[in-house]
PDB file of N, CA, C and O in Angstrom, chain B, residues numbered from 101:
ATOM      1  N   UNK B 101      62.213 113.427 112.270  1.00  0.00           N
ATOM      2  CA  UNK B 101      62.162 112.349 113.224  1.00  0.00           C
ATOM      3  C   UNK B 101      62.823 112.750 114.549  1.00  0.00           C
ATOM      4  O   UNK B 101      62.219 112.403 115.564  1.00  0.00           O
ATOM      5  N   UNK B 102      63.940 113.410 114.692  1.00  0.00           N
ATOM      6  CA  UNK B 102      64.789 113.756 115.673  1.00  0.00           C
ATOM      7  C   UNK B 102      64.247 115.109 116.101  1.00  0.00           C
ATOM      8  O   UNK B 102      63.566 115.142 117.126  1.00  0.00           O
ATOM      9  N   UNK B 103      64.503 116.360 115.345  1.00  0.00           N
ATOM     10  CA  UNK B 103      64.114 117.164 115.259  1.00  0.00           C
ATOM     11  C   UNK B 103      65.508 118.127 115.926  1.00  0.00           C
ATOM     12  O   UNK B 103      66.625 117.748 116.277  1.00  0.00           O
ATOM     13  N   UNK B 104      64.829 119.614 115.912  1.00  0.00           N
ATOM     14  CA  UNK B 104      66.130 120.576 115.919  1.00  0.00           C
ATOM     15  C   UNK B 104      66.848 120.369 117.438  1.00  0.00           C
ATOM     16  O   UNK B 104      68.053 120.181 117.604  1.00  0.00           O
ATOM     17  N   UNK B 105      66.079 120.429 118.242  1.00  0.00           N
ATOM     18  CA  UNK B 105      66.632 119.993 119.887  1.00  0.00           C
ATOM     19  C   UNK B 105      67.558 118.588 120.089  1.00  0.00           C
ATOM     20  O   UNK B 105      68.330 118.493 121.042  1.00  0.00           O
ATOM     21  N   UNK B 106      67.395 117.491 119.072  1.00  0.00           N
ATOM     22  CA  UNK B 106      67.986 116.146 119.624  1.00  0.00           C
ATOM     23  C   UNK B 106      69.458 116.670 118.453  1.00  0.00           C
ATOM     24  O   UNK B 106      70.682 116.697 118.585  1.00  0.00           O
ATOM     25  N   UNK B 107      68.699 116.945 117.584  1.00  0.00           N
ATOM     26  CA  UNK B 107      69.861 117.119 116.361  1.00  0.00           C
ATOM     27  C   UNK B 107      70.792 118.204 116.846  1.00  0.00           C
ATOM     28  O   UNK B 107      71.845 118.172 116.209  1.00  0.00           O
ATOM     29  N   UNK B 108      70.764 118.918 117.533  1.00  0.00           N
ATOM     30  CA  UNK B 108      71.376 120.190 118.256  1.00  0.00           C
ATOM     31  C   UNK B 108      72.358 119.301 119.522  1.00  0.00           C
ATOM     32  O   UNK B 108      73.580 119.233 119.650  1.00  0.00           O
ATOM     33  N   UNK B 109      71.624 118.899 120.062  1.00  0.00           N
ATOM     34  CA  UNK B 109      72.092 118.253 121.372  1.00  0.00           C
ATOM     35  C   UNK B 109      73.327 116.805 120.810  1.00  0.00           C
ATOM     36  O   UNK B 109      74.322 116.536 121.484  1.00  0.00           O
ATOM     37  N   UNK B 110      73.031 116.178 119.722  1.00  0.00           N
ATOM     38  CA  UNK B 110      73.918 115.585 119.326  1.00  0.00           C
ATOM     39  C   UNK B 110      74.903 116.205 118.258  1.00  0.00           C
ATOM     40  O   UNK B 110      75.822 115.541 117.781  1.00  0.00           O
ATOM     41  N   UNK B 111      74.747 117.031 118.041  1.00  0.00           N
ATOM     42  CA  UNK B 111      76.368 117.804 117.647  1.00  0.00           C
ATOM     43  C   UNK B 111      76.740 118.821 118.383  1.00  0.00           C
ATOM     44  O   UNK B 111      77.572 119.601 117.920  1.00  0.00           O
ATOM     45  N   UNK B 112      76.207 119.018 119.656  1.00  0.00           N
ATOM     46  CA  UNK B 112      76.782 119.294 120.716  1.00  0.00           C
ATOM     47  C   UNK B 112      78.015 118.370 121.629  1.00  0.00           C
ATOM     48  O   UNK B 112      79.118 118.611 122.121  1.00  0.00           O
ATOM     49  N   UNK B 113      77.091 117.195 121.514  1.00  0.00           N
ATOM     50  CA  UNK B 113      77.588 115.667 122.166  1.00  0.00           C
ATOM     51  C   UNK B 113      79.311 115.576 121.099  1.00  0.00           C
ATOM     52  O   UNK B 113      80.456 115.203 121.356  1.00  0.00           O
ATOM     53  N   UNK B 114      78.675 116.093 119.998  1.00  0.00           N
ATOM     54  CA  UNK B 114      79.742 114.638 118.888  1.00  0.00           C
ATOM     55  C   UNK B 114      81.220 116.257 119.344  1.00  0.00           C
ATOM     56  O   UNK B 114      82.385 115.873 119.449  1.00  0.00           O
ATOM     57  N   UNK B 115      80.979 117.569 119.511  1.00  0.00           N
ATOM     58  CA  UNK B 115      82.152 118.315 119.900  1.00  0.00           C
ATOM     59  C   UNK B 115      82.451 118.718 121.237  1.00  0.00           C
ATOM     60  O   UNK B 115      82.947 119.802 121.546  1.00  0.00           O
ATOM     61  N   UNK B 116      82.109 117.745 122.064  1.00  0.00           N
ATOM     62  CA  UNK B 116      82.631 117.235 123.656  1.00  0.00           C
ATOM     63  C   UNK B 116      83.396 116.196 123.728  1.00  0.00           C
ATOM     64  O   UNK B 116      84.279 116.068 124.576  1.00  0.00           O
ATOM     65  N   UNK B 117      83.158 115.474 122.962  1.00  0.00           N
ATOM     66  CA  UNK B 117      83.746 113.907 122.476  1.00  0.00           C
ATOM     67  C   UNK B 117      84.905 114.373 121.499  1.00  0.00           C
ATOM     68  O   UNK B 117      85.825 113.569 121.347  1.00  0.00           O
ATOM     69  N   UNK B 118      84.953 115.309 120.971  1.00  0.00           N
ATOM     70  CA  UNK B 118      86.372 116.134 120.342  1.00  0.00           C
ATOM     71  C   UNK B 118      86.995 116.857 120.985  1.00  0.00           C
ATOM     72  O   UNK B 118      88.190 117.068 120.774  1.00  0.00           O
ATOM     73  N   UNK B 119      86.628 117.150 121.489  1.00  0.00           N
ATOM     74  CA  UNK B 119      88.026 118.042 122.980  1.00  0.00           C
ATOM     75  C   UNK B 119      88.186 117.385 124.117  1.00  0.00           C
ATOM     76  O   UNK B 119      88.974 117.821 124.956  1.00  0.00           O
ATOM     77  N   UNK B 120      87.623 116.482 124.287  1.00  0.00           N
ATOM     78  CA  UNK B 120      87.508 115.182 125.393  1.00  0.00           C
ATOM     79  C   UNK B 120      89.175 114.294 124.558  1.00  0.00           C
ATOM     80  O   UNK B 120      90.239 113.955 125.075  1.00  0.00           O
ATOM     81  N   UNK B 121      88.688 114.205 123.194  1.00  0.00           N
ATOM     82  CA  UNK B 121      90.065 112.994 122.528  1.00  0.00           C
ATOM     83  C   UNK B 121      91.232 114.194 122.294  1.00  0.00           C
ATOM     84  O   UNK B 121      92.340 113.672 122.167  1.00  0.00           O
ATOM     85  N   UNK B 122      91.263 115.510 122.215  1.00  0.00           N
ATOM     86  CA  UNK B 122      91.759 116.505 122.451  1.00  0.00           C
ATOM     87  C   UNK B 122      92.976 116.432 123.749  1.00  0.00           C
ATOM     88  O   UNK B 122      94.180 116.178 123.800  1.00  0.00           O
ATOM     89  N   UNK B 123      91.911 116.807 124.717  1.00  0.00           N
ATOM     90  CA  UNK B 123      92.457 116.987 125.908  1.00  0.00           C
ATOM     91  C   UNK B 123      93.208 115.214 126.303  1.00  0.00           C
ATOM     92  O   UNK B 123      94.390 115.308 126.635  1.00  0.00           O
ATOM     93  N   UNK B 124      92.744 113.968 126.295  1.00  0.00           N
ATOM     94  CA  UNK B 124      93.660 112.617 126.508  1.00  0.00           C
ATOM     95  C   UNK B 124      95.151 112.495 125.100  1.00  0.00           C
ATOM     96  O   UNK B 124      96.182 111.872 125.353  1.00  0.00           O
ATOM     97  N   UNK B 125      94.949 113.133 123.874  1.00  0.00           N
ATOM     98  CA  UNK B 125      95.560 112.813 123.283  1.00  0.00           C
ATOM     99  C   UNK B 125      96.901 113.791 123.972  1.00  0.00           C
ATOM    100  O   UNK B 125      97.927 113.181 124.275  1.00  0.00           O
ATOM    101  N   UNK B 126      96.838 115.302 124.194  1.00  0.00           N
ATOM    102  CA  UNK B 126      97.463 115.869 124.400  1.00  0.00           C
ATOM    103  C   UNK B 126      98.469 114.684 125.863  1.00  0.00           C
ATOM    104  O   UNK B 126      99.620 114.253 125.941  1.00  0.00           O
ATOM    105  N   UNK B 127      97.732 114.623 126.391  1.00  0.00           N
ATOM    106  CA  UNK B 127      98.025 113.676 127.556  1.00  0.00           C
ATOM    107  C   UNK B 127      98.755 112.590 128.002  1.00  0.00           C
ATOM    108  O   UNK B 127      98.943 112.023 129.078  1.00  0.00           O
ATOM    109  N   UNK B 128      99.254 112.422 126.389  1.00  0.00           N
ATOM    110  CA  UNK B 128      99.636 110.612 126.407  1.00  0.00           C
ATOM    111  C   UNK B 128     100.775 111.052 125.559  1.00  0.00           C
ATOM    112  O   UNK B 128     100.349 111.672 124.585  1.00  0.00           O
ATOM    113  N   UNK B 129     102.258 110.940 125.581  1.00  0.00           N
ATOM    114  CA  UNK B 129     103.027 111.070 125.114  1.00  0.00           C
ATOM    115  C   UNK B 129     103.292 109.942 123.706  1.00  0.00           C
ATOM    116  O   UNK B 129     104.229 109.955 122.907  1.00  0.00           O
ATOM    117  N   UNK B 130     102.593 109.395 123.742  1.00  0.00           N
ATOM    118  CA  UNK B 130     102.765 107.995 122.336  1.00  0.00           C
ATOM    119  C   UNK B 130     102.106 108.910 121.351  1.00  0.00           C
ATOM    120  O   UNK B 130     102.761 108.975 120.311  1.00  0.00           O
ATOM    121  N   UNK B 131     100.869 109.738 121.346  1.00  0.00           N
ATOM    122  CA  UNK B 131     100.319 110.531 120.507  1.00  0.00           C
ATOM    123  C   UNK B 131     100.481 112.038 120.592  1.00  0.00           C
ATOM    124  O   UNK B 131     100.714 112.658 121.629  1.00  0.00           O
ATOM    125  N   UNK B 132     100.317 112.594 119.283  1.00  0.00           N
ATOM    126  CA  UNK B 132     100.848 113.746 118.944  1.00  0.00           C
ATOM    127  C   UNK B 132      99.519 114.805 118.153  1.00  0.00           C
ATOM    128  O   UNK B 132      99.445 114.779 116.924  1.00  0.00           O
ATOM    129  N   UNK B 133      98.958 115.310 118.613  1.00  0.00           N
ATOM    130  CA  UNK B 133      97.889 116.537 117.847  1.00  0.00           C
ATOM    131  C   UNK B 133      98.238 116.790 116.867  1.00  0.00           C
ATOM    132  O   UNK B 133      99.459 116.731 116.726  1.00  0.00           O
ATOM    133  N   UNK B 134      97.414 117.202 115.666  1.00  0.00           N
ATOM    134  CA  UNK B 134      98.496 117.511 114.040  1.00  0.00           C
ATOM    135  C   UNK B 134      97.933 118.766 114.100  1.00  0.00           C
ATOM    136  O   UNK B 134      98.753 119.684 114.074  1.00  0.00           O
ATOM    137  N   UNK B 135      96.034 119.267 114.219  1.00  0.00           N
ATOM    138  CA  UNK B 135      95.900 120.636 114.255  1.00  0.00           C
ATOM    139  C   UNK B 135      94.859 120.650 115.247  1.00  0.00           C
ATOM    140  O   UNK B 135      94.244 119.714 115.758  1.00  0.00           O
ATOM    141  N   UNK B 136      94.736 122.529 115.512  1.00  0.00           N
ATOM    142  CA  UNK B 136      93.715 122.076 116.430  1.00  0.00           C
ATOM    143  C   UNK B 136      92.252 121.630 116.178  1.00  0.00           C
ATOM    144  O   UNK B 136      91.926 121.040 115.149  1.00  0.00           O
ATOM    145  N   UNK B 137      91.554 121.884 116.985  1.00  0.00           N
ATOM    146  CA  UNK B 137      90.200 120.999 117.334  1.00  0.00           C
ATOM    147  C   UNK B 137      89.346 122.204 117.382  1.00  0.00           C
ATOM    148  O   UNK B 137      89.137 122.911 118.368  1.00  0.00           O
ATOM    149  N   UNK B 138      88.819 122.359 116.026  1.00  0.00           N
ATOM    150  CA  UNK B 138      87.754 123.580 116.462  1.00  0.00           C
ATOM    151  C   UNK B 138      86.573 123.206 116.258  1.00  0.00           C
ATOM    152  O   UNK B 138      85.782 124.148 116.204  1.00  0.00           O
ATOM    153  N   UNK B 139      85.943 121.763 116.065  1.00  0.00           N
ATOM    154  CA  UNK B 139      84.467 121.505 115.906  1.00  0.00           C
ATOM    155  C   UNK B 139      84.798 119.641 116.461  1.00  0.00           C
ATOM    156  O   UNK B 139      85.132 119.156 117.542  1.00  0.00           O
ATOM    157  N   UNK B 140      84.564 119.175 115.405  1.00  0.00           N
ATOM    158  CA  UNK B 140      84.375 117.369 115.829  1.00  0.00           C
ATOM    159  C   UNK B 140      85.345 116.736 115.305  1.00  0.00           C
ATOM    160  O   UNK B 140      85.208 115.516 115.217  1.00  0.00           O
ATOM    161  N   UNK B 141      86.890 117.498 114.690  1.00  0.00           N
ATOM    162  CA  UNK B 141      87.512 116.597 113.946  1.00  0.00           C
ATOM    163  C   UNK B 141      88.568 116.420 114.975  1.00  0.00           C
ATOM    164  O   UNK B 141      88.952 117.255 115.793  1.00  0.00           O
ATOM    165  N   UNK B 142      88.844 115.596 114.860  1.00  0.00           N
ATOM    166  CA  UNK B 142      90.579 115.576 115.951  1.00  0.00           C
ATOM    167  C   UNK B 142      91.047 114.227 114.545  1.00  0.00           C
ATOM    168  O   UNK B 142      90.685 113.188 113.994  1.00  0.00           O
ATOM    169  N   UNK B 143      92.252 115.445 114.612  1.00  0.00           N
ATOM    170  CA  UNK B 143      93.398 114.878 113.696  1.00  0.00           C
ATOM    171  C   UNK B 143      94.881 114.859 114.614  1.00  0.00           C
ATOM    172  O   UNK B 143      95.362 115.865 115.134  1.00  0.00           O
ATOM    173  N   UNK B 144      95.561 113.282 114.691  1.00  0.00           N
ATOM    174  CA  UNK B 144      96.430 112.642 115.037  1.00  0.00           C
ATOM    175  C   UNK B 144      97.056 111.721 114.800  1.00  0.00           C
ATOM    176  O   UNK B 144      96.323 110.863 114.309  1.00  0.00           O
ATOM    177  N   UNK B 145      98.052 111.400 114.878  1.00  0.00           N
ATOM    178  CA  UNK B 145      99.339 110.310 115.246  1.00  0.00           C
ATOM    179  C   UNK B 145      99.616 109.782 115.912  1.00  0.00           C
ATOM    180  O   UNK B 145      99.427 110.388 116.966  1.00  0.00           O
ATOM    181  N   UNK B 146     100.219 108.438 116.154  1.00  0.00           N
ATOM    182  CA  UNK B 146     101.174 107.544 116.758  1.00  0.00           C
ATOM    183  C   UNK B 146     102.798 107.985 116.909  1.00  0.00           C
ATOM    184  O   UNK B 146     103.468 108.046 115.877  1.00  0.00           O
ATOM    185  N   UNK B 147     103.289 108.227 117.938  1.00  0.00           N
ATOM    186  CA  UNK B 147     104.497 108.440 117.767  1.00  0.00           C
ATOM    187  C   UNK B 147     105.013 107.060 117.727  1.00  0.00           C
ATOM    188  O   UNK B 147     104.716 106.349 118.687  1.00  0.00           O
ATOM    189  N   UNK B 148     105.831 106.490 116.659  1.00  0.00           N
ATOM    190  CA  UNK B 148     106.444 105.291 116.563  1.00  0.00           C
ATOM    191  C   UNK B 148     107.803 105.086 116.196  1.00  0.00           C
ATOM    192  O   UNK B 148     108.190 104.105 115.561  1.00  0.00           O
ATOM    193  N   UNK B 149     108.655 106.179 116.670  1.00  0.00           N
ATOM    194  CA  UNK B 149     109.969 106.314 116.493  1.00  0.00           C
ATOM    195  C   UNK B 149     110.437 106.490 114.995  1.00  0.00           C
ATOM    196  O   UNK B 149     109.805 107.303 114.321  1.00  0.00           O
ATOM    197  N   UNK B 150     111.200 105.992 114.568  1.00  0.00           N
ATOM    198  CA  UNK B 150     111.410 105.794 113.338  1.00  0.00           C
ATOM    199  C   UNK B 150     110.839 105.731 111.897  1.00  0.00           C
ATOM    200  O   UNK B 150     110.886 106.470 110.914  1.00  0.00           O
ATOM    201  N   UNK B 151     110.172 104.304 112.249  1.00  0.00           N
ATOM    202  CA  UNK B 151     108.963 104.293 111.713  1.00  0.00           C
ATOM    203  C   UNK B 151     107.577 104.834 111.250  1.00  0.00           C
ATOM    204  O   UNK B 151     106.664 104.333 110.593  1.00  0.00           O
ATOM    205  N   UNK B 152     107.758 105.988 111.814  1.00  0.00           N
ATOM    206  CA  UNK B 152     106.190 106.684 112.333  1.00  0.00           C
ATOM    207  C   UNK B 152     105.551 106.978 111.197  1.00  0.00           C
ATOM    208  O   UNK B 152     104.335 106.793 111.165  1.00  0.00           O
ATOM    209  N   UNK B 153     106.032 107.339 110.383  1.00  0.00           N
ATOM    210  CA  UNK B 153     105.398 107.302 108.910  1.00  0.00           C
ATOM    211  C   UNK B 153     104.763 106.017 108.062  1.00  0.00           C
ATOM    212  O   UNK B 153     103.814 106.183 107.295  1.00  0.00           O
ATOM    213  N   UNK B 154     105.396 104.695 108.284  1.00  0.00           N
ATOM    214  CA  UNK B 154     104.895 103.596 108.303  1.00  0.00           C
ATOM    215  C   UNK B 154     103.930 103.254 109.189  1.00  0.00           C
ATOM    216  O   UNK B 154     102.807 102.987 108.762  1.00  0.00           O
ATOM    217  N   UNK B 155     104.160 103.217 110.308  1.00  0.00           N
ATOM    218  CA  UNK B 155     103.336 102.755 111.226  1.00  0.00           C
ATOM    219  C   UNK B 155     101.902 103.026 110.997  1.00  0.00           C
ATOM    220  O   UNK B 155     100.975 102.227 110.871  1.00  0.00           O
ATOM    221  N   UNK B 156     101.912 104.862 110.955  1.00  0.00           N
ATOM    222  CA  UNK B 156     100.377 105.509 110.934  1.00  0.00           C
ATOM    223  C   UNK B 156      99.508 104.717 109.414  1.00  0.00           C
ATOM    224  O   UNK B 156      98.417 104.176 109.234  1.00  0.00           O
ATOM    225  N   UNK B 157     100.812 105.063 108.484  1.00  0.00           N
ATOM    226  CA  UNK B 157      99.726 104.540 107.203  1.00  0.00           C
ATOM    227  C   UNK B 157      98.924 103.637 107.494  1.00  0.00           C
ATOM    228  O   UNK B 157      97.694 103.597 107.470  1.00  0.00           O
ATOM    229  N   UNK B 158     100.079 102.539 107.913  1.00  0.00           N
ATOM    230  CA  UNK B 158      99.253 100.803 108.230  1.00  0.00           C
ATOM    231  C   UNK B 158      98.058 101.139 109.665  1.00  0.00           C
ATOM    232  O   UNK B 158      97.225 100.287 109.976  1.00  0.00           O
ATOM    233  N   UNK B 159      98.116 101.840 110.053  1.00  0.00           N
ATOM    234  CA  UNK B 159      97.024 102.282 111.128  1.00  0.00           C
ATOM    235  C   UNK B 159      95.666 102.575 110.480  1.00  0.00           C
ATOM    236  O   UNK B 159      94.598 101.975 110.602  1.00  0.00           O
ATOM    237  N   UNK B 160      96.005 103.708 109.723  1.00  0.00           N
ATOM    238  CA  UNK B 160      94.477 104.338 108.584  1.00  0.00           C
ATOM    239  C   UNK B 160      94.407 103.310 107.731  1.00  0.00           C
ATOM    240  O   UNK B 160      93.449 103.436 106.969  1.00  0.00           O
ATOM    241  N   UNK B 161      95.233 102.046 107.501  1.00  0.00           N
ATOM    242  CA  UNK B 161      94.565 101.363 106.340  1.00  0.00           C
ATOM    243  C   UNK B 161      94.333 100.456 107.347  1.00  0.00           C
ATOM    244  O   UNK B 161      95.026  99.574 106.841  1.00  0.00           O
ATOM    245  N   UNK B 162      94.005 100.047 108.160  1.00  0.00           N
ATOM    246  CA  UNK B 162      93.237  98.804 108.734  1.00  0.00           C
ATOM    247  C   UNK B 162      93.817  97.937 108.512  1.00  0.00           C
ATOM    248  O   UNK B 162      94.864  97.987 107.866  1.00  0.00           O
ATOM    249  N   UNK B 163      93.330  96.921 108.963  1.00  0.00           N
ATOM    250  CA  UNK B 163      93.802  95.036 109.227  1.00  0.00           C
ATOM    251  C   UNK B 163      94.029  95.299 107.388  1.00  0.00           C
ATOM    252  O   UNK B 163      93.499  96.148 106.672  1.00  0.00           O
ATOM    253  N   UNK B 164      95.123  94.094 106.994  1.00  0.00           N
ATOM    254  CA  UNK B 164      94.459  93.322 105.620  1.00  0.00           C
ATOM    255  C   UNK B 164      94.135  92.300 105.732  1.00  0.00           C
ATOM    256  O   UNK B 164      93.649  91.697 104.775  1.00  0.00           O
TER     257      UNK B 164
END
């Protein structure tokens, strides 16, 4: 349906949009990079003082 050119061009897209949240996360002192960014994953944190270990969990688990 898409084919190799759209399907190419959107995981091109989806690892611009990963060094894009890369490059702002680095940027913003509240958040912290955990590793780097070598395709589409960006893995990060909240710096929340104390807490920060609490905080993030309740972050990845969503509203209850």
């Amino acid at each position: 349906m898409y084919g190799t050119d759209a399907l190419g061009a959107a995981i091109s897209r989806s690892c611009r949009l990963a060094r894009y949240l890369e490059r702002r996360i680095t940027e913003t002192p509240e958040l912290e990079l955990l590793a780097p960014v070598a395709l589409n994953i960006v893995c990060f944190r909240y710096r929340a003082g104390d807490d920060a270990h609490g905080v993030n969990a309740r972050i990845v688990a969503g509203p209850s």
